[in-house]
N, C-alpha and C positions, 0 to 999 in steps of 0.2 A: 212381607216385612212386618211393621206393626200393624196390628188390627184393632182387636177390641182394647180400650181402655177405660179405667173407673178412675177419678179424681175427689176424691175426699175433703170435704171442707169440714175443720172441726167450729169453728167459728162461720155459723151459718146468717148471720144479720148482713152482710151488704150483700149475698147470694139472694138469701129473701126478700129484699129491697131490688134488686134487679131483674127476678122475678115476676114479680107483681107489678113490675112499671109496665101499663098499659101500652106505651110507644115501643118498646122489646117485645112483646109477645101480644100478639091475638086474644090467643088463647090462654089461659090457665085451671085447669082441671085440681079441684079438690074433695073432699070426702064431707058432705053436709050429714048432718045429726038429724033426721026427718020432724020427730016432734020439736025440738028447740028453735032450729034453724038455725043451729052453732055450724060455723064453718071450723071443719077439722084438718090435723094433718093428715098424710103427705101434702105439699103441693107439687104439681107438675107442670113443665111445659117440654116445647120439643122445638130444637133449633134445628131445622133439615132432623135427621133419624137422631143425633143426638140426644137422649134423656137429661134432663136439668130437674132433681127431685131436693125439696128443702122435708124433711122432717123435723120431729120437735127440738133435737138438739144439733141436730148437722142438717149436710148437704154433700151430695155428691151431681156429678158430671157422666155420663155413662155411655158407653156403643163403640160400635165398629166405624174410626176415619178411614179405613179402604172403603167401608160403601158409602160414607161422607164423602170422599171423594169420588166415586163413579155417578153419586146422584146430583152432584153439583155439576160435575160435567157432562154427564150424558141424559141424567134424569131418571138414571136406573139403579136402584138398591140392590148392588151385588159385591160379590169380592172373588170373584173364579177367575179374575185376570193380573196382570202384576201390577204392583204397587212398588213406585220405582223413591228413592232417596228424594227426587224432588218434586215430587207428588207429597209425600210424609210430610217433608217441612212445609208446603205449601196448607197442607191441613193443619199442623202447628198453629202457624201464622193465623190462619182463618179463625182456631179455636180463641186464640190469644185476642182478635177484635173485636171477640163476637161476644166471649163469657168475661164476667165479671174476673177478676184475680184469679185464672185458674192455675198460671203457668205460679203464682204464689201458694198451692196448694199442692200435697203429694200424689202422688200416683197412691194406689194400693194394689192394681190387681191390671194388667193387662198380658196380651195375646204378642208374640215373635213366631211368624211361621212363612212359607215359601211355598207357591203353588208349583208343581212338576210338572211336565208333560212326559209321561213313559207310555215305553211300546207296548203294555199290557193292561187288563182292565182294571184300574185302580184296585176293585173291590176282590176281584182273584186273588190279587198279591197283596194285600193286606191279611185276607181269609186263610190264604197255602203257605205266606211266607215269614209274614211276620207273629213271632214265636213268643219271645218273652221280652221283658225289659231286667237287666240286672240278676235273669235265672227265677224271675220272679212271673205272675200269671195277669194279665191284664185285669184291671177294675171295673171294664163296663165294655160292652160290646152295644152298639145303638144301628139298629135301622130304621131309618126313614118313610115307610111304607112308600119305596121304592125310588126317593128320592136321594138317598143317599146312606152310606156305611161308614161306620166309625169307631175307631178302636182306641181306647183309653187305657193311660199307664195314669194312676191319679197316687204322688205322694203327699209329704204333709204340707210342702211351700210350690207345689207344682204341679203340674200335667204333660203328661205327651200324648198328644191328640195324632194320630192317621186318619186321615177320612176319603172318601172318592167327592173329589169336588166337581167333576165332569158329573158323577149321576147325580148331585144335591142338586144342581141346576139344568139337568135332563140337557147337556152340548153331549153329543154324538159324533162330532169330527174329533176330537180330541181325549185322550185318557188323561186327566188332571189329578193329582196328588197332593194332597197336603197335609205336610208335616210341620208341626206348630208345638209350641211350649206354651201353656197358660201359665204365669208368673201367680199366684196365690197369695203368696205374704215378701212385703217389703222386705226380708230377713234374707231373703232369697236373691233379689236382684238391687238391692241399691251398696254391695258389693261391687256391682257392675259399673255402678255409676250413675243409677238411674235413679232419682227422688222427684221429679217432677217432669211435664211436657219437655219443656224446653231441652232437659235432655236427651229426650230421644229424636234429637237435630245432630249431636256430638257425632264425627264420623270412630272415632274413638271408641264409646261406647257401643255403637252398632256393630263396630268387630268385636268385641266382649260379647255382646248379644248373640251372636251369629258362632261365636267360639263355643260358648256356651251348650248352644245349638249344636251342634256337632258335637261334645261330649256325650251330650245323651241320647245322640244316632247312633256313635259307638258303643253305647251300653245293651244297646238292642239287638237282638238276637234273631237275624234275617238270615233264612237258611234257603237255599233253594233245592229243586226238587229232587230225590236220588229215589235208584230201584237198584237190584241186583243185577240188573246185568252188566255195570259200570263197576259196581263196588260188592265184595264177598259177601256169602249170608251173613256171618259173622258179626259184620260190622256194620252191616243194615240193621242190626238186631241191637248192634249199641247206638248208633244213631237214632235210631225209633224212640229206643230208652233213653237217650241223653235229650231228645226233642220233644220230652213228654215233663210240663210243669210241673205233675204229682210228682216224678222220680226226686228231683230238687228238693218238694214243698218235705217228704217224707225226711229225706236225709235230714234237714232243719229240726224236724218234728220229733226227730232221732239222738238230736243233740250230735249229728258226724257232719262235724264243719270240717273238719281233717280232710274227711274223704270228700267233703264237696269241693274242697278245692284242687285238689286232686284229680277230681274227675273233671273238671271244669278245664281244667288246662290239658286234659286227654280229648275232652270234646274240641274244645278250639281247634286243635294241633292236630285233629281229624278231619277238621271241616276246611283249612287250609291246603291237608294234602289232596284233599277230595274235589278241591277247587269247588265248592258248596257255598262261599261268598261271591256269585258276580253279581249276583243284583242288587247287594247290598253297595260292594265294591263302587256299582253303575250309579246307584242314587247318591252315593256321597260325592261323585265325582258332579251331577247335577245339581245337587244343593250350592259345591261353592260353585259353579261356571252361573249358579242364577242368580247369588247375593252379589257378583261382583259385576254382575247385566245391571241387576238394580242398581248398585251405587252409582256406576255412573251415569246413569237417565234420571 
């Protein structure tokens, strides 16, 4: 469900008074000037994994409440398991007792995503299956140096992250997937309803969220595998061509939007008779049977 979230304080004076109150925090980390001895900014502290940073004219709140919450409960900083509707408000609440004014403060930027369990290696079927977003070419392919694969659709208020979250955290009984949207600019989701913590408690907005979320599952282009002996040379040879980003980037590049849409609803309308969607078919059928496990736990 929700992960990462950044809270923004434009008015950073009672942030930096709560801060600095010795009885709140241990610790507080700053940036000293070696010859002066001028203490500078950032300052920092950490509530559990939480970031609380005050700079010279703001302040922001920052991290992932799914591993807030596994490390309050179990002591361990992870998010590979689910994070149910009342776990979320429960982090809410905790954020709400613990930080100064934050739930009076906007959101700017956080994470809406679902971890899967599929019958295959996360990392295979991200690599063979998932093709494009929108007829368009992924913006960043990431591995982990063996820890994890991740495949990125980044526009200008957004992201669609795929990752293997069974290898980020080396589990071996399970194949784990996660499909996540990073929210980028408020322009984006407080449409949704979402301007601050407290509303992502709204059961309301989380099906906005979650809708959302599935709009831009279906803009992805998840094909599954074909050879000729199922389907003619023929049309192995336009599907090759219609599953290949350059053919798209050129027609663009061509100025033949005509013929891109065109072919776009010849490719669709090939990969339905070809029966070439089930595994897309299969995860959207597991994204909602898992938002709606969430909601009620």
């Amino acid at each position: 469900m929700i992960d990462f979230i950044r809270v923004h304080y434009d008015d950073k004076n009672q942030l930096e008074t709560f801060v600095l109150d010795k009885t709140k925090f241990e610790k507080a980390f700053t940036v000293l000037e070696y010859h002066s001895g001028v203490i500078m900014y950032p300052y920092r502290v950490n509530l559990e994994n939480m970031e609380i940073v005050i700079n010279e004219k703001s302040g922001y709140v920052k991290n992932s409440i799914h591993k807030l919450n596994n490390l309050l409960l179990e002591g361990d900083e992870h998010n590979h398991n689910d994070f149910s509707y009342s776990q979320l408000c429960s982090m809410i609440d905790f954020l709400n007792d613990n930080v100064i004014d934050i739930a009076s403060n906007k959101i700017t930027q956080f994470e809406f995503g679902l971890n899967i369990k599929i019958p295959v290696k996360p990392e295979d079927f991200i690599s063979k299956n998932v093709l494009m977003h929108n007829f368009e070419k992924h913006t960043a392919i990431r591995k982990f140096k063996g820890r994890g694969y991740l495949l990125e659709f980044e526009h200008y208020n957004y992201k669609i992250k795929i990752y293997d979250k069974s290898k980020q955290y080396r589990i071996k009984k399970d194949n784990i997937l996660r499909f996540e949207i990073k929210f980028l600019n408020s322009k984006e989701f407080n449409p949704l309803g979402v301007y601050n913590i407290n509303d992502l408690k709204d059961v309301q907005v989380l099906n906005k969220l979650f809708n959302y979320l599935l709009k831009r599952y279906d803009e992805l282009l998840i094909v599954d595998g074909f050879s000729s002996e199922s389907i003619s040379d023929k049309d192995v040879q336009k599907l090759g061509m219609y599953s290949s980003f350059s053919y798209w980037e050129n027609l663009i590049n061509n100025n033949q939007r005509q013929t891109k849409m065109n072919n776009k609803r010849k490719y669709l309308k090939m990969l339905e008779n070809y029966k070439l969607l089930k595994r897309k078919n299969y995860l959207r059928e597991q994204l909602i049977a898992k938002f709606k496990e969430l909601m009620v736990n």
